[in-house]
N, C-alpha and C positions, 0 to 999 in steps of 0.2 A: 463460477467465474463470470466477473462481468466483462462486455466487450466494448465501449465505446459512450464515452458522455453523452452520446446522441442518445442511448436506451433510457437515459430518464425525459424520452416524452419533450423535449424541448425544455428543460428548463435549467441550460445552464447558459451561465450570463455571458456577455458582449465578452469578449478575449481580456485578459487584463496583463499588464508587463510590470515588473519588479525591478527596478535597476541593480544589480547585484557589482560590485566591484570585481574584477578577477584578481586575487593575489597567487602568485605562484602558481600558474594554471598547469597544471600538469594531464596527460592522455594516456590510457592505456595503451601497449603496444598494437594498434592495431591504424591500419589507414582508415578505415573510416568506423570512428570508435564511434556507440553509443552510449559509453559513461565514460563522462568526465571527472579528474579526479581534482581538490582545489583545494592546498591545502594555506590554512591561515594559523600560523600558529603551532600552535598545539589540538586544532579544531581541524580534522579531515571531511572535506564534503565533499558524498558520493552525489552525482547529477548526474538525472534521466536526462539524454541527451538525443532523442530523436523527435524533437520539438516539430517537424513535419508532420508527424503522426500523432502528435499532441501527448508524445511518451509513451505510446500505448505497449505492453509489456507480451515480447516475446520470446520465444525459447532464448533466440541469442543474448537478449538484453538480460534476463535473467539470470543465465551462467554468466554473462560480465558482471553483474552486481555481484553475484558468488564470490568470483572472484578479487574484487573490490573489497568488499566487506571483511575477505578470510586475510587479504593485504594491509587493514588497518588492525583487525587483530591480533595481528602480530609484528607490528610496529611500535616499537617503545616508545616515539618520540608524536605518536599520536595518544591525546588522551579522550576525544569528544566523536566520535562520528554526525554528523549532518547529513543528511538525505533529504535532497530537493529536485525538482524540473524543472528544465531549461525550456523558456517560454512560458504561453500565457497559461499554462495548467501544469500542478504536479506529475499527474498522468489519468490517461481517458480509461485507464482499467486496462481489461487481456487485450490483445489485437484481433480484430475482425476477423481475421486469417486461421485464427486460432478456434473462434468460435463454429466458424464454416468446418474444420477439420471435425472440430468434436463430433458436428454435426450428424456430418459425413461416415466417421472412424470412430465411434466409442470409445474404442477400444486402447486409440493414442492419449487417451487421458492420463494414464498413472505417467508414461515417460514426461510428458508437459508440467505437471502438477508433483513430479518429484525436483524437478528444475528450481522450477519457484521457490516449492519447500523450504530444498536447501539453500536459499540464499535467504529466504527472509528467515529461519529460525538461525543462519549463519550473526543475524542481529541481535537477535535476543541472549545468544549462546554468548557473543564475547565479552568479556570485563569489564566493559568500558560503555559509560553511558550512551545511545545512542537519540537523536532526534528528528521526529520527520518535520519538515519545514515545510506547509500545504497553503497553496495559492493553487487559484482560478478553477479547477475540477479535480477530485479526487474519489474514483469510484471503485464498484465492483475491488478484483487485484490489489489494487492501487492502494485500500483504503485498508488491506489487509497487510499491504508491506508496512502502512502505517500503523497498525497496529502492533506486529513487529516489534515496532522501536519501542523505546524507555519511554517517550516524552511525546507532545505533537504541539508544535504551535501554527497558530490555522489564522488566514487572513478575513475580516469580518464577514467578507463577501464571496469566498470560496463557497461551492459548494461539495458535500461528498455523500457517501452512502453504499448500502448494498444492496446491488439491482438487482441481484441473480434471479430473486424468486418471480420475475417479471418474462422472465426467458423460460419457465421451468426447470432452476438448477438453485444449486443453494450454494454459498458462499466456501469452498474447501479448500483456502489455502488460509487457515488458520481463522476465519472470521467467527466461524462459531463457536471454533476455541479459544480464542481469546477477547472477544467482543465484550461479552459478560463479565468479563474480571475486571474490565475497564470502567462499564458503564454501567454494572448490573443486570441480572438477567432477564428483570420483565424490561425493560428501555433493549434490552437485545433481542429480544425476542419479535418486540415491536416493525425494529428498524431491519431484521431480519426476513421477516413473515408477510411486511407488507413489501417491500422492497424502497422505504421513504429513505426519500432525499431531503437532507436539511444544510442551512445554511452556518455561516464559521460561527455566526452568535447562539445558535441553539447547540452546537459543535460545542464550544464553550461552554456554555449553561448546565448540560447531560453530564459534565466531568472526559468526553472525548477529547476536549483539547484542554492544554493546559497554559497555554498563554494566546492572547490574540491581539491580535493588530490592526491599523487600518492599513489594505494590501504594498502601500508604500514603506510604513515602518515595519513589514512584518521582519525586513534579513536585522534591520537592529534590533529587533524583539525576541529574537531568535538568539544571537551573540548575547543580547544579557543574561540568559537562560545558562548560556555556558561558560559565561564568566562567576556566575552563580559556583556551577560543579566544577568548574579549577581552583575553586578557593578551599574544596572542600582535598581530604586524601583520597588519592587516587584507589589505593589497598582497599580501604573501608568503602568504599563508592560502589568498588566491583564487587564487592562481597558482600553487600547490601541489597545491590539487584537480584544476586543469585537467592538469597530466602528470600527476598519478596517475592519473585517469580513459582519458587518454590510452591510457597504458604497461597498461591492465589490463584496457580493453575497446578495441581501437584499429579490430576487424569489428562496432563497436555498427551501426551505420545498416544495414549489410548482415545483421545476425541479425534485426534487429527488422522487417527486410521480409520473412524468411524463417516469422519467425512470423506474420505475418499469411498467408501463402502456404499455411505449415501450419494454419492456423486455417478458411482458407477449403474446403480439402477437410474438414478433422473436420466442421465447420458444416452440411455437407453430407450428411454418412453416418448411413447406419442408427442405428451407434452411439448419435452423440448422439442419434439422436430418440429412441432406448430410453430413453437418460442421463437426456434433461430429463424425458419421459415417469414414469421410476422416478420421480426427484425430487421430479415435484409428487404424485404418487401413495405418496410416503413408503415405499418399498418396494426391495428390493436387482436391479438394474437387471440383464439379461438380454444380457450383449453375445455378437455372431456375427462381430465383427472384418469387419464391412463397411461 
């Protein structure tokens, strides 16, 4: 789990803003919701909505996307989900709060990390195409709920990546498992191992994103995408995801227990506590590979 855009070392760019129209803005039942629901259409968009914190993904945000997610599932009159952030980034990754806990508590890992799970494979699992829509940082977390989705159209200037191994953790809310079905498994292993950050055009280029834009066209480059999959049947669409998911990850349930397994020793070791230790102390971490 990564914790905050700040952990790639400074190199994510100046704030950037997307003008998004609201049509039909609708809120979860809650006074002060952190996903907003928005829908257009026959297109449901789920939005990380604690744009203060630059989205960063915590236990509650998580179970509201669950939430959210298992609500358009079972809406007949939604056929597209869209997942985007509100403000200048997708999301900064886990919450700093979260990292500090691990830190702290090992032991709070599987409750945190079964949160997430279920909401991001709550993506994959439903019928219905989903897409992450990525501007200005998309890290650590963040980069695995994108993964998640069907589809990713990514703005030229975004950047994202998995930082974990930079902390002493490795990516387990599905990035090892599903990384390589996307991008292949030496480009995963790469992007894994060293913990690189790359920008939306190399994003592009690897087959990680599938349409890009310059960060102003990306909400119209995104709506073409799913005016693309409303032309197609809805039946054939859904059932087309499911064997391809099938045929490309068919050991998902057994890698994604393997990363917690692996997760549960890093959580444990020297390493990280140097990791998080460097992190909050803003300084290049000191690892003895114990």
């Amino acid at each position: 789990m990564a914790s905050d855009v700040e952990a790639a070392d400074g190199i994510f760019s100046p704030p950037l803003s997307v003008s998004l129209p609201l049509v039909a803005l609708l809120t979860l039942e809650n006074d002060m919701t952190i996903v907003e629901i928005e829908d257009r259409g026959r297109i449901r968009h789920v939005v990380l909505a604690r744009p203060e914190k630059r989205n960063a993904i915590n236990r509650e945000l998580a179970r509201e996307l669950g939430e959210a997610f298992d609500a358009a599932a079972h809406d007949e009159t939604v056929r597209i989900v869209v997942v985007r952030g509100q403000g200048p980034v997708f999301s900064a990754g886990m919450d700093l709060s979260a990292l500090q806990a691990l830190s702290e508590r090992p032991e709070a890992l599987r409750p945190f990390r079964t949160a997430c799970l279920r909401a991001w494979n709550a993506l994959e699992e439903m019928p219905k195409p989903t897409i992450a829509q990525v501007h200005g940082g998309c890290l650590g977390g963040a980069l695995e709920l994108a993964l998640a989705c069907d589809l990713r159209t990514i703005a030229e200037d975004a950047v994202t990546g998995l930082v974990e191994t930079r902390i002493g953790l490795l990516p387990d809310v599905g990035g090892c498992s599903r990384l390589p079905a996307v991008v292949g498994l030496g480009v995963a292993k790469e992007l894994v191992m060293t913990g690189k950050v790359i920008d939306g055009r190399e994003a592009h280029r690897i087959g990680l994103a599938n349409r890009i834009a310059p960060p102003e066209d990306l909400d119209a480059t995104t709506d073409a995408l799913c005016q693309e999959l409303l032309a197609c049947a809805p039946l054939a669409v859904g059932l087309s995801k499911r064997v391809l998911d099938a045929a490309a990850k068919p050991a998902l349930a057994a890698t994604l227990e393997q990363e917690l397994t692996a997760q549960q020793v890093l959580a444990s070791s020297e390493d990280f506590a140097e990791g998080a230790k460097a992190f909050l102390d803003r300084r290049t971490p000191e690892f003895a590979g114990r």
